[in-house]
PyMOL Python script that loads the backbone (N, CA, C, O; Angstrom):
from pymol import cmd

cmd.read_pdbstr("""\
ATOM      1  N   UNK A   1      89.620  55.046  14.300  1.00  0.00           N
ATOM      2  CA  UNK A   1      90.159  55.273  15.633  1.00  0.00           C
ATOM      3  C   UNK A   1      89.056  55.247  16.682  1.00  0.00           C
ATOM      4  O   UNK A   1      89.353  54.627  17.703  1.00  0.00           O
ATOM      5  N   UNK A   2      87.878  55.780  16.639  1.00  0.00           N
ATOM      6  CA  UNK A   2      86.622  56.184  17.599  1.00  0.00           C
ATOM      7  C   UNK A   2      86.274  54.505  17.643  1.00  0.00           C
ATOM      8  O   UNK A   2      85.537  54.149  18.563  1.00  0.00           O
ATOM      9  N   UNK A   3      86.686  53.633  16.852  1.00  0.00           N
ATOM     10  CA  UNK A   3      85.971  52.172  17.236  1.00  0.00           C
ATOM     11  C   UNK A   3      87.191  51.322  18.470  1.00  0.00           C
ATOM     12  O   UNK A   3      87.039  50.739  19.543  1.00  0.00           O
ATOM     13  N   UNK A   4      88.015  51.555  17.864  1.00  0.00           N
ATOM     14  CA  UNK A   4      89.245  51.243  18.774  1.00  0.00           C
ATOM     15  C   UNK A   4      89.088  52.048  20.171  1.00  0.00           C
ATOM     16  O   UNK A   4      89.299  51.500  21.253  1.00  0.00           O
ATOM     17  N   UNK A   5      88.695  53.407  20.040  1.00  0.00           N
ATOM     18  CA  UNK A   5      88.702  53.894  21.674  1.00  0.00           C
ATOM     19  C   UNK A   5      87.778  52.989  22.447  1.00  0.00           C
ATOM     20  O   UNK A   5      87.962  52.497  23.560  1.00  0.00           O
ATOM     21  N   UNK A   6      86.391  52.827  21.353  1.00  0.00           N
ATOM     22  CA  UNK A   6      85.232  52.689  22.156  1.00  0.00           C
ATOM     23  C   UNK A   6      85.465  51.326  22.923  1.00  0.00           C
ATOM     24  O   UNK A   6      84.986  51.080  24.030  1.00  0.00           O
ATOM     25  N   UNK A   7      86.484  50.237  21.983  1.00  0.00           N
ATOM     26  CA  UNK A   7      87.061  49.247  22.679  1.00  0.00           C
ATOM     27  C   UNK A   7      87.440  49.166  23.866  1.00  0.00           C
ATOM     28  O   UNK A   7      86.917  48.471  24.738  1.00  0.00           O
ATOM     29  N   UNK A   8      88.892  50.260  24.038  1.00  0.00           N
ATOM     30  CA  UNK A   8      89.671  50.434  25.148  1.00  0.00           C
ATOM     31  C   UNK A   8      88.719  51.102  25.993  1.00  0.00           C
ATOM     32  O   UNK A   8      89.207  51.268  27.111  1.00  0.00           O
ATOM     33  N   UNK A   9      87.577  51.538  25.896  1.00  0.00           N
ATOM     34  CA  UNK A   9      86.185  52.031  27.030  1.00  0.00           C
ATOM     35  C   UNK A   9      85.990  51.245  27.511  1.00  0.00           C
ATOM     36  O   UNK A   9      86.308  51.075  28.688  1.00  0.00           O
ATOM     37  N   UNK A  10      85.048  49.977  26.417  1.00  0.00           N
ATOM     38  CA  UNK A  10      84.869  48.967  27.418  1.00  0.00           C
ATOM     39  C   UNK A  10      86.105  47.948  28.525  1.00  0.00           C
ATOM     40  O   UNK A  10      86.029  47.070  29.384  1.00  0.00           O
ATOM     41  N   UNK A  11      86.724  48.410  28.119  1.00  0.00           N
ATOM     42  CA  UNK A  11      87.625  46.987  28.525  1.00  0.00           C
ATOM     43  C   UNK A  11      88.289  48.040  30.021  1.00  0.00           C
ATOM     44  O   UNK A  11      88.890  47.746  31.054  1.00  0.00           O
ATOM     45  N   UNK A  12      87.826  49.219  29.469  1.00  0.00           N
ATOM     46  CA  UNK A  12      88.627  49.744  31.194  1.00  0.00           C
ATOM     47  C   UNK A  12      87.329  49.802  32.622  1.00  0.00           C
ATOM     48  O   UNK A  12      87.307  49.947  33.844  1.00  0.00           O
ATOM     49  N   UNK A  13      86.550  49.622  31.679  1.00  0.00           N
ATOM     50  CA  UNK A  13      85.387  49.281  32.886  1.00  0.00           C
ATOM     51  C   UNK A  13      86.053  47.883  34.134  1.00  0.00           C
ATOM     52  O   UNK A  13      86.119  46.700  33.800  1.00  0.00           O
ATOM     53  N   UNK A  14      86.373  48.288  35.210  1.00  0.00           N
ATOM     54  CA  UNK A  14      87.145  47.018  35.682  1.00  0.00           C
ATOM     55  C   UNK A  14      86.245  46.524  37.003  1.00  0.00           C
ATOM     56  O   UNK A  14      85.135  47.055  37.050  1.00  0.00           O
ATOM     57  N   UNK A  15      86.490  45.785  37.858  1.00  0.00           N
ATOM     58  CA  UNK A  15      86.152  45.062  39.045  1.00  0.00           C
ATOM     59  C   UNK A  15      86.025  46.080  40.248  1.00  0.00           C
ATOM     60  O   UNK A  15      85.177  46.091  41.140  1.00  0.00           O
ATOM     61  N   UNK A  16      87.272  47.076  39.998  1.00  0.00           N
ATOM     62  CA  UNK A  16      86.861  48.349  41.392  1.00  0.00           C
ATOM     63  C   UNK A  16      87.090  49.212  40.386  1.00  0.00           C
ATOM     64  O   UNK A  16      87.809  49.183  39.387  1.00  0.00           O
ATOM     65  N   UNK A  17      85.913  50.420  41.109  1.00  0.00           N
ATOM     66  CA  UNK A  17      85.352  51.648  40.915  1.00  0.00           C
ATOM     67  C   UNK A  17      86.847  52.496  40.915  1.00  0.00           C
ATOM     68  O   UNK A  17      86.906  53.441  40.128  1.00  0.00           O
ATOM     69  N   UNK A  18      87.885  52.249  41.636  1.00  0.00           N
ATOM     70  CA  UNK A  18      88.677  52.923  41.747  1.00  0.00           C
ATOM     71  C   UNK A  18      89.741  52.680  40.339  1.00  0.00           C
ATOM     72  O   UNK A  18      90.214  53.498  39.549  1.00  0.00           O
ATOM     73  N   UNK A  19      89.827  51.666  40.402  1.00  0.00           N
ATOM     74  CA  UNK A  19      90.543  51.059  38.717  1.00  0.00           C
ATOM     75  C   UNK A  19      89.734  51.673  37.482  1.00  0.00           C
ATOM     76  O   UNK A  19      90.309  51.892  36.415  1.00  0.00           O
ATOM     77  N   UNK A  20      89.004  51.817  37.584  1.00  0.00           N
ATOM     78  CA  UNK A  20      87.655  52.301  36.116  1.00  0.00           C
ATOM     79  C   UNK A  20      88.674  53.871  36.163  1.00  0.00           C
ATOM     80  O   UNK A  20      89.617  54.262  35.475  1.00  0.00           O
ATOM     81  N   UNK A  21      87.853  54.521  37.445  1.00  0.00           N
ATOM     82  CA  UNK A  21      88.628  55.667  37.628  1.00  0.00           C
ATOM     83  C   UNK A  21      89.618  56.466  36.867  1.00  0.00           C
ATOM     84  O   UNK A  21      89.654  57.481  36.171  1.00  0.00           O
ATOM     85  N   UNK A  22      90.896  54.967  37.600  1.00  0.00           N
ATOM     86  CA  UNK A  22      92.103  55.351  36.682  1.00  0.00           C
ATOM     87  C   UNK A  22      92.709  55.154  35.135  1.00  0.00           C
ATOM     88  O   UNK A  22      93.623  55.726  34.540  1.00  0.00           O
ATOM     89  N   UNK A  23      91.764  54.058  34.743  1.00  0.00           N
ATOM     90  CA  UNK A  23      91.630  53.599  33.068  1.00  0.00           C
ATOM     91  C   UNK A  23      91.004  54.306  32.392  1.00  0.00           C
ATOM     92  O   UNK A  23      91.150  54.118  31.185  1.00  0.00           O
ATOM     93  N   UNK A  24      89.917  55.562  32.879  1.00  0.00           N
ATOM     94  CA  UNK A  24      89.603  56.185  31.839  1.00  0.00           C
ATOM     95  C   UNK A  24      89.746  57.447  32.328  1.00  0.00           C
ATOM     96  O   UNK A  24      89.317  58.568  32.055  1.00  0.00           O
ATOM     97  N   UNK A  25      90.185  57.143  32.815  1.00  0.00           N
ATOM     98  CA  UNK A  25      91.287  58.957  33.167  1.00  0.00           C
ATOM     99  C   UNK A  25      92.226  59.100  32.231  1.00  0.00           C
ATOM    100  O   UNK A  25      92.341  60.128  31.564  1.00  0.00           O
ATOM    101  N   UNK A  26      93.214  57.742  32.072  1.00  0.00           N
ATOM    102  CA  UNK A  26      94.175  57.880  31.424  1.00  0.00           C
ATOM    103  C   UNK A  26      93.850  57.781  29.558  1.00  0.00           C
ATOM    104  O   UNK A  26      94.556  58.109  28.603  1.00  0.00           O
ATOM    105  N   UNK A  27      92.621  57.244  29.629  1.00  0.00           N
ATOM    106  CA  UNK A  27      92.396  57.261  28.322  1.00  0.00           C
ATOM    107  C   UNK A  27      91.650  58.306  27.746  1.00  0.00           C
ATOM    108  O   UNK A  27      91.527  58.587  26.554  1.00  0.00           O
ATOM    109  N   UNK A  28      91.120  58.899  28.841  1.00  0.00           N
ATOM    110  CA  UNK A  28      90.584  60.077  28.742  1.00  0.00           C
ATOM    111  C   UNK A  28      91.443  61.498  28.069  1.00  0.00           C
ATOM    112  O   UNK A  28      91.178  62.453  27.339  1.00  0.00           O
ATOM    113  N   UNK A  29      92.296  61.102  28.617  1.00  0.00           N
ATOM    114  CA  UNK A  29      93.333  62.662  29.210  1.00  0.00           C
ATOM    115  C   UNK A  29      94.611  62.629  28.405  1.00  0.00           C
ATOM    116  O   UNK A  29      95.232  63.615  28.007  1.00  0.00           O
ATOM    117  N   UNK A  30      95.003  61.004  28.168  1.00  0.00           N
ATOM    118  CA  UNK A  30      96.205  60.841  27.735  1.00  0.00           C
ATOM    119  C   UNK A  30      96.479  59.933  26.684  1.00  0.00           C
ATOM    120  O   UNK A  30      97.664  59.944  26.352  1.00  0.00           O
ATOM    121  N   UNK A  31      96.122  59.547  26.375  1.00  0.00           N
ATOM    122  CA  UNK A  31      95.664  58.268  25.509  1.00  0.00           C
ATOM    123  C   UNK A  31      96.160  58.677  24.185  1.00  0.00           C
ATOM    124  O   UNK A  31      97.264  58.407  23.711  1.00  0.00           O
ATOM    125  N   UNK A  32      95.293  59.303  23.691  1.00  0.00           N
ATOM    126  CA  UNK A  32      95.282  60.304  22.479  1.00  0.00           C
ATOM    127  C   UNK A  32      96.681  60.926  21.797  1.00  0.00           C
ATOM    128  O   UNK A  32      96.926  60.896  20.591  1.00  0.00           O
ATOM    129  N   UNK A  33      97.456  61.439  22.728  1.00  0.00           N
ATOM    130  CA  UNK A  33      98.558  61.958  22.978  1.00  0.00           C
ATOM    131  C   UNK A  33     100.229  61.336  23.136  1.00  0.00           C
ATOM    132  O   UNK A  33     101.384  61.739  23.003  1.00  0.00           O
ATOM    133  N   UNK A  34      99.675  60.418  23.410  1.00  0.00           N
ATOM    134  CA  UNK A  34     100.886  59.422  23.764  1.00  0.00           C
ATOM    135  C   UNK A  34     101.249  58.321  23.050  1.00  0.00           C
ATOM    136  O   UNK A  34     100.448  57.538  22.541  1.00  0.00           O
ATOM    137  N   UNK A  35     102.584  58.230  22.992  1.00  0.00           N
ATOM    138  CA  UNK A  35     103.142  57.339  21.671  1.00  0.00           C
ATOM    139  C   UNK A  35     102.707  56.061  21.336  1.00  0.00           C
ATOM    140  O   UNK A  35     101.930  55.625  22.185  1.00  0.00           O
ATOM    141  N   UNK A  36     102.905  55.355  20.481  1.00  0.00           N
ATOM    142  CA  UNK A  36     101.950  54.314  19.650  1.00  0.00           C
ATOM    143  C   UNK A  36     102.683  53.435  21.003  1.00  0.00           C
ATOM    144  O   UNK A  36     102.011  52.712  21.740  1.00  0.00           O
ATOM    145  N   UNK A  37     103.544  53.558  21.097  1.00  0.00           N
ATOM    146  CA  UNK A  37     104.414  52.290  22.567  1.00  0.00           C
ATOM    147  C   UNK A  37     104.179  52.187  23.581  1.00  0.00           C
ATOM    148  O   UNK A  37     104.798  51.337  24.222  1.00  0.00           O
ATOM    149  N   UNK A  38     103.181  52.989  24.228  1.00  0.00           N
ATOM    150  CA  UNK A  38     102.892  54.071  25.365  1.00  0.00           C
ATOM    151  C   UNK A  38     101.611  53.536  25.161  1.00  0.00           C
ATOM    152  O   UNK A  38     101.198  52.795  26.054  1.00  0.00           O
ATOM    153  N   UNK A  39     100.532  53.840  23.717  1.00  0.00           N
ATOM    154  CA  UNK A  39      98.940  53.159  24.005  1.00  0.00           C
ATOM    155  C   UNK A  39      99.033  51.835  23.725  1.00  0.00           C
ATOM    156  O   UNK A  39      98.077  51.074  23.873  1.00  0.00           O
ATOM    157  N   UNK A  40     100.164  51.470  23.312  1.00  0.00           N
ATOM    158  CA  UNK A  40     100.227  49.478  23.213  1.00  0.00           C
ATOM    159  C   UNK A  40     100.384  49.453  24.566  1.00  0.00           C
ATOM    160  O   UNK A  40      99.290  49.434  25.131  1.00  0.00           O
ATOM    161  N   UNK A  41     101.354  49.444  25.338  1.00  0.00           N
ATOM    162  CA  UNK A  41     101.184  49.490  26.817  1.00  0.00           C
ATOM    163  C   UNK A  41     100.102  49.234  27.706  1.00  0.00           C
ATOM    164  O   UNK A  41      99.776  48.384  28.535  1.00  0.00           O
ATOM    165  N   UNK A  42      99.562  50.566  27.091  1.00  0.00           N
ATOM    166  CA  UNK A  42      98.105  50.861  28.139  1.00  0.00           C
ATOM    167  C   UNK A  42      97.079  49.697  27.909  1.00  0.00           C
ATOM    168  O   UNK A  42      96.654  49.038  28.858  1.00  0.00           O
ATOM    169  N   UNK A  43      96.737  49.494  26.744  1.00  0.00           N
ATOM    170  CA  UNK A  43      96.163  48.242  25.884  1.00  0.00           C
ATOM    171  C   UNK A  43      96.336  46.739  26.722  1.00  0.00           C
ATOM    172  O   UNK A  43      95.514  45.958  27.202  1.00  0.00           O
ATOM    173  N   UNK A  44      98.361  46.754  26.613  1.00  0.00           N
ATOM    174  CA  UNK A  44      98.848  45.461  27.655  1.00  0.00           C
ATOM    175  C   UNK A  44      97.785  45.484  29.089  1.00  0.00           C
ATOM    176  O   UNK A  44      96.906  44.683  29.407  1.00  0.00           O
ATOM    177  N   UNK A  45      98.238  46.671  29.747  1.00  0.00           N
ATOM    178  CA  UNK A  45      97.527  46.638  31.350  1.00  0.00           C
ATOM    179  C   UNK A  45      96.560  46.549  30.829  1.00  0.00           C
ATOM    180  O   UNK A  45      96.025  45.655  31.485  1.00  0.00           O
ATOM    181  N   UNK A  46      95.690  46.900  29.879  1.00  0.00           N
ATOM    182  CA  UNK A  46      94.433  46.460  30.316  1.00  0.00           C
ATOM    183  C   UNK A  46      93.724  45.297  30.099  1.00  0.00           C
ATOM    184  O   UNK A  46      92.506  45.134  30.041  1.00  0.00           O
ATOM    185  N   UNK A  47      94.928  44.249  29.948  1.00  0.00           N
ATOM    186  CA  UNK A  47      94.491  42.655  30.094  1.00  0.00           C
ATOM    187  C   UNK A  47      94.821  42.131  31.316  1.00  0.00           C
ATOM    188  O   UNK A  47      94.428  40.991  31.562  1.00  0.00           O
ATOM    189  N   UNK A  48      95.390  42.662  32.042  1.00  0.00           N
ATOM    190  CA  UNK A  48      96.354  42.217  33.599  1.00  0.00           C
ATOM    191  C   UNK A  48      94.820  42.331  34.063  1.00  0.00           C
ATOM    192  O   UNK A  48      93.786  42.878  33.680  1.00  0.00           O
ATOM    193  N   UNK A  49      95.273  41.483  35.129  1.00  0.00           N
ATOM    194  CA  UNK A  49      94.103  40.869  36.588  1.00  0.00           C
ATOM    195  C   UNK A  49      93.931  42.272  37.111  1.00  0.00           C
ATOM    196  O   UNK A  49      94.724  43.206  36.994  1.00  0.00           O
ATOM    197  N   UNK A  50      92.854  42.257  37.658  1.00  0.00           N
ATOM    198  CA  UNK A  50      92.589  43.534  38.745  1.00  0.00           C
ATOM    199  C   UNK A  50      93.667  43.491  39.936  1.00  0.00           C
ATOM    200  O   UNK A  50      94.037  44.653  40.098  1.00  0.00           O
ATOM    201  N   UNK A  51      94.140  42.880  40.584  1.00  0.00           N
ATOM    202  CA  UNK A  51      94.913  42.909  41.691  1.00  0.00           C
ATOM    203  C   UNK A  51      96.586  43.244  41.133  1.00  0.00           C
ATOM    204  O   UNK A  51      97.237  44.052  41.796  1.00  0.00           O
ATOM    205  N   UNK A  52      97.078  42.744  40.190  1.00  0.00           N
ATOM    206  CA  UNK A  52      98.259  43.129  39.737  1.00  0.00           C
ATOM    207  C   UNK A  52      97.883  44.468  39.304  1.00  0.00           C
ATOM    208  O   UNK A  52      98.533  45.285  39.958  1.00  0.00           O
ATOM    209  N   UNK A  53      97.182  44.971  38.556  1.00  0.00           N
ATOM    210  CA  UNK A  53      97.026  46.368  37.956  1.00  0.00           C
ATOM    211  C   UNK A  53      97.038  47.638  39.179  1.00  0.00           C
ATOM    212  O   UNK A  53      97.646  48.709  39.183  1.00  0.00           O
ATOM    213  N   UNK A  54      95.971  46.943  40.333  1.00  0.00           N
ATOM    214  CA  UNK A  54      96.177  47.676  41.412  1.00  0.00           C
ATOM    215  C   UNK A  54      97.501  47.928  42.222  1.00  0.00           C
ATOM    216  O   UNK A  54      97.861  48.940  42.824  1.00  0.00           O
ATOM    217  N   UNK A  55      98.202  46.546  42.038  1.00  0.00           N
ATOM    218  CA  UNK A  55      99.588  46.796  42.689  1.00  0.00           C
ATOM    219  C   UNK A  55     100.044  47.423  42.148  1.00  0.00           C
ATOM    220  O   UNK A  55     100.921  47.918  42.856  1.00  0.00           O
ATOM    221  N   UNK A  56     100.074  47.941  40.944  1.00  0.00           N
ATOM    222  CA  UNK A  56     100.935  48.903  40.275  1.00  0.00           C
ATOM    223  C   UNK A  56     100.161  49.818  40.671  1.00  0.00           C
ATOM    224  O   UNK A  56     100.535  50.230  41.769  1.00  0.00           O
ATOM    225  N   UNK A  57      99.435  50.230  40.369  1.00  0.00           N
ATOM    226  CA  UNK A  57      98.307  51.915  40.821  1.00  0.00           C
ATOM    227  C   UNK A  57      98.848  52.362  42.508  1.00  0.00           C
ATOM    228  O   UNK A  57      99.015  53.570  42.675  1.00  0.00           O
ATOM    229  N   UNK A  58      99.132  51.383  43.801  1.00  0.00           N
ATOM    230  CA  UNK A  58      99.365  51.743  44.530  1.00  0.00           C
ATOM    231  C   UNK A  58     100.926  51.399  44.864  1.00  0.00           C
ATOM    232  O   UNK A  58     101.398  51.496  45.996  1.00  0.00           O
ATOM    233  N   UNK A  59     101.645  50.989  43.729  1.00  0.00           N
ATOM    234  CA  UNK A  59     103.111  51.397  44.229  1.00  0.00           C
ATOM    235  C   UNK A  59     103.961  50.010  44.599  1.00  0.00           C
ATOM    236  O   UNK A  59     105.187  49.948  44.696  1.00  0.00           O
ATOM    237  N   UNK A  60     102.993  48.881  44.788  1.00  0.00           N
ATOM    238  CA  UNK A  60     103.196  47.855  45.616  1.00  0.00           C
ATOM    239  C   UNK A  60     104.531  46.944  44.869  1.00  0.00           C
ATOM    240  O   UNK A  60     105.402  46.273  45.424  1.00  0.00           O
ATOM    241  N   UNK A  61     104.263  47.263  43.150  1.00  0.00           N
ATOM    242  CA  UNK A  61     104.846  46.348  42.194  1.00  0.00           C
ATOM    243  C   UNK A  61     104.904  47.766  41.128  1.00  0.00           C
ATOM    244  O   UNK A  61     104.086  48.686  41.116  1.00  0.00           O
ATOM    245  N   UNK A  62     106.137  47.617  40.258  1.00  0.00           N
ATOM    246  CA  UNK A  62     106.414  48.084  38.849  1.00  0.00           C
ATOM    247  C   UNK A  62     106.703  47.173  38.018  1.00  0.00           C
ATOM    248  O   UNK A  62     107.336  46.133  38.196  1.00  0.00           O
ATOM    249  N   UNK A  63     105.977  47.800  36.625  1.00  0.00           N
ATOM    250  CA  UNK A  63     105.617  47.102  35.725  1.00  0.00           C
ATOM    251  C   UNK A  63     107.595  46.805  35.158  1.00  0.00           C
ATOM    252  O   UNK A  63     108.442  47.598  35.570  1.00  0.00           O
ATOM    253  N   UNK A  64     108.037  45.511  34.158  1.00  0.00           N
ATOM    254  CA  UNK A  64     109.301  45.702  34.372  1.00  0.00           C
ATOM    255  C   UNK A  64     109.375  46.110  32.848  1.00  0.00           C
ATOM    256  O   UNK A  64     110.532  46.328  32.487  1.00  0.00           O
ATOM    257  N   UNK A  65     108.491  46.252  31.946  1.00  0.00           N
ATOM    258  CA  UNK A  65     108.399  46.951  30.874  1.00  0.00           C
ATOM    259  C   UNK A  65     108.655  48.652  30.994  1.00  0.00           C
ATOM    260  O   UNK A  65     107.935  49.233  31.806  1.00  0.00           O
ATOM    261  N   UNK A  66     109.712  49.522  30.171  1.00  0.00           N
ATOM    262  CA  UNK A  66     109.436  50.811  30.258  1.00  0.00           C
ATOM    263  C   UNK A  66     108.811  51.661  29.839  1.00  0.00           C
ATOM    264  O   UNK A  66     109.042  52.833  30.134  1.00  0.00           O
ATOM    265  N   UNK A  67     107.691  51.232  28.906  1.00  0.00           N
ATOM    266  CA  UNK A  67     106.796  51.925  28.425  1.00  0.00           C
ATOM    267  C   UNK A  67     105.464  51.654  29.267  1.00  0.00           C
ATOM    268  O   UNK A  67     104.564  52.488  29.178  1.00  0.00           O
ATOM    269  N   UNK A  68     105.366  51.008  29.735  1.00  0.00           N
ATOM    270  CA  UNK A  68     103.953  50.248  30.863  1.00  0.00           C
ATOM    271  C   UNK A  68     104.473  50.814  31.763  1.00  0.00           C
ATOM    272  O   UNK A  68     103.601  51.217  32.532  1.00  0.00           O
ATOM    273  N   UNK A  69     105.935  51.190  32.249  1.00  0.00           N
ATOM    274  CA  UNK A  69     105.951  51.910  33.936  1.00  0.00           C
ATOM    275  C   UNK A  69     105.733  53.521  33.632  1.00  0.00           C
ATOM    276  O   UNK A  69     105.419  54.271  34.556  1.00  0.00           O
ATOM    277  N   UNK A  70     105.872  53.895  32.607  1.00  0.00           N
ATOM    278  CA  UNK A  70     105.919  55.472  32.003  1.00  0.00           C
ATOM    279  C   UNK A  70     104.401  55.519  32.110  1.00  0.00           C
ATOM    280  O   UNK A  70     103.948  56.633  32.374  1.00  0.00           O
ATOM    281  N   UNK A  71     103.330  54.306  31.924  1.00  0.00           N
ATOM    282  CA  UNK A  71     102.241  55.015  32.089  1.00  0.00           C
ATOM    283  C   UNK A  71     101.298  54.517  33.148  1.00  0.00           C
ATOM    284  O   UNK A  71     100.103  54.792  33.257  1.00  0.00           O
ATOM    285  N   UNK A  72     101.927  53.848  33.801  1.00  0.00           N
ATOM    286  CA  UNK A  72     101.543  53.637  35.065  1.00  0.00           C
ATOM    287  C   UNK A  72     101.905  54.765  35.919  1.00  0.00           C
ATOM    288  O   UNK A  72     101.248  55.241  36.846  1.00  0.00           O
ATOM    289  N   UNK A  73     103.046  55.123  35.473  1.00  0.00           N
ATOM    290  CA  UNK A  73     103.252  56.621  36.528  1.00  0.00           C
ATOM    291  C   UNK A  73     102.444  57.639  36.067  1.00  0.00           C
ATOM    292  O   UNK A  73     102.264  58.499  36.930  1.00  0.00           O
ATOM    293  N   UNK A  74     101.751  57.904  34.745  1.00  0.00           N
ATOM    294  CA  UNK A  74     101.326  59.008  34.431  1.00  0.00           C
ATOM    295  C   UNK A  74     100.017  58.417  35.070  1.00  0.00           C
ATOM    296  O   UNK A  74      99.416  59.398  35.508  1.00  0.00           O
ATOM    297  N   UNK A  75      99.214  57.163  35.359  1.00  0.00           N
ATOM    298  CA  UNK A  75      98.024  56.710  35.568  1.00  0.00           C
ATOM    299  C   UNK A  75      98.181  57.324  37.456  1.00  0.00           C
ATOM    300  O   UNK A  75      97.437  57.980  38.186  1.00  0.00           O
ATOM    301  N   UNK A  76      99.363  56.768  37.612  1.00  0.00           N
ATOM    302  CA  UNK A  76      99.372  57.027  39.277  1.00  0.00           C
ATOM    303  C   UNK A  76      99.289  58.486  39.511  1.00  0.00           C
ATOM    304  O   UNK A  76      98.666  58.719  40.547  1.00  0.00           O
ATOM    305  N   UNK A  77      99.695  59.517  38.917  1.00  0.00           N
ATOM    306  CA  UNK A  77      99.433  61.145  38.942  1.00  0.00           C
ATOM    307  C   UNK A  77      98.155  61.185  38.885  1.00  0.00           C
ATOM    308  O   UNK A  77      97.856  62.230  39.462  1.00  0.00           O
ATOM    309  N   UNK A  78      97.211  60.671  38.533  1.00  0.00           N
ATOM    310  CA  UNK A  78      95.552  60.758  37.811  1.00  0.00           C
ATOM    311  C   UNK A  78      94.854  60.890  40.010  1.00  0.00           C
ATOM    312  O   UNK A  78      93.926  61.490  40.553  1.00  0.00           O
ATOM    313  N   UNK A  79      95.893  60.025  40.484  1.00  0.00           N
ATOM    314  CA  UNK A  79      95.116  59.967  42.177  1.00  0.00           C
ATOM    315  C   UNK A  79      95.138  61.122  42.851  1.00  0.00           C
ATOM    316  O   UNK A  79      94.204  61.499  43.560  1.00  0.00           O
ATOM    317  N   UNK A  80      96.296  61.806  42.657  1.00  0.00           N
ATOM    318  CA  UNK A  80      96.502  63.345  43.147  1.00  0.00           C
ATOM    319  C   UNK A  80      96.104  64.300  42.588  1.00  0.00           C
ATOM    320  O   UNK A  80      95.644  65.345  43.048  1.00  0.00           O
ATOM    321  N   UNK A  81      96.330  63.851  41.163  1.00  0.00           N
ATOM    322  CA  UNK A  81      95.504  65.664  40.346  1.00  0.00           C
ATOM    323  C   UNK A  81      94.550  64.716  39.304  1.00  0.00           C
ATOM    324  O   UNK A  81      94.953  64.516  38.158  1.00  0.00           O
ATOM    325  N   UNK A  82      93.144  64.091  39.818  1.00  0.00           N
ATOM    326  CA  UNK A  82      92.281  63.596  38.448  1.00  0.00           C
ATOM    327  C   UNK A  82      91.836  64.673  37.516  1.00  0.00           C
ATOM    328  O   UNK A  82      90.843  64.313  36.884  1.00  0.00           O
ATOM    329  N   UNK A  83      92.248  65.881  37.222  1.00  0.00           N
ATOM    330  CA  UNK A  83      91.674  66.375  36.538  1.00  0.00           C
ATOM    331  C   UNK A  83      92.701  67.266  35.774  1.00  0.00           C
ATOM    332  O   UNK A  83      92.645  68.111  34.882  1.00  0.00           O
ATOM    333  N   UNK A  84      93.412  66.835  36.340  1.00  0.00           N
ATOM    334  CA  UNK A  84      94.930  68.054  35.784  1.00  0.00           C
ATOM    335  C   UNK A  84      95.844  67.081  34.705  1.00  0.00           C
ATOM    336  O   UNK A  84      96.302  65.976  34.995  1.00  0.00           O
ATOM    337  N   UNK A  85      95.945  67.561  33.798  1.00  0.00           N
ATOM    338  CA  UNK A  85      97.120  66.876  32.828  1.00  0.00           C
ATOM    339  C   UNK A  85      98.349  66.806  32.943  1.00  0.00           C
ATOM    340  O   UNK A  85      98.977  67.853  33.102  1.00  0.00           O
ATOM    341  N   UNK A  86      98.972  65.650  32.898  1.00  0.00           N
ATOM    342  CA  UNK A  86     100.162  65.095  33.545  1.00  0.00           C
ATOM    343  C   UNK A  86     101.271  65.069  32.786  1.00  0.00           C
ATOM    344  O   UNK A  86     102.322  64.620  33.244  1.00  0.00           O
TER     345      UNK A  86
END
""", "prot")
cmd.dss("prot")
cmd.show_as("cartoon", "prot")
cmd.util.cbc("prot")
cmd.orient("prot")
């Protein structure tokens, strides 16, 4: 499992500081915890372009998958409370 995280580490390193932010917040905080459908998800977004990923982070676009919008919303909570578990 610790080789697979260290994966999803690198790969959340993104283009804005603010996207990194929210990719290893969520993998930080939630990752661990959340259903095998839920970290396939997270896995998905984290092949999406920086600008689609952001449209989802700021609301602009939802993902039309329901396991990718379940954690896009838990990623979008990470802007108001980064330190509080969601």
């Amino acid at each position: 499992m610790s080789e697979q995280l260290g994966k999803l580490r690198w790969r959340c390193r993104r283009g804005m500081k603010e996207l990194d932010l929210l990719t290893l917040g969520y993998l930080e905080q939630h990752y661990l915890a959340a259903s095998l459908e839920e970290q396939q998800a997270f896995a998905d977004l984290l092949e999406l372009q920086d600008p689609l990923l952001m449209s989802y982070m700021v609301g602009r676009k939802t993902p039309t998958d329901a396991a990718a919008a379940r954690v896009v919303t838990v990623m979008r909570a990470l802007i108001s409370h980064p330190s509080v578990d969601c």
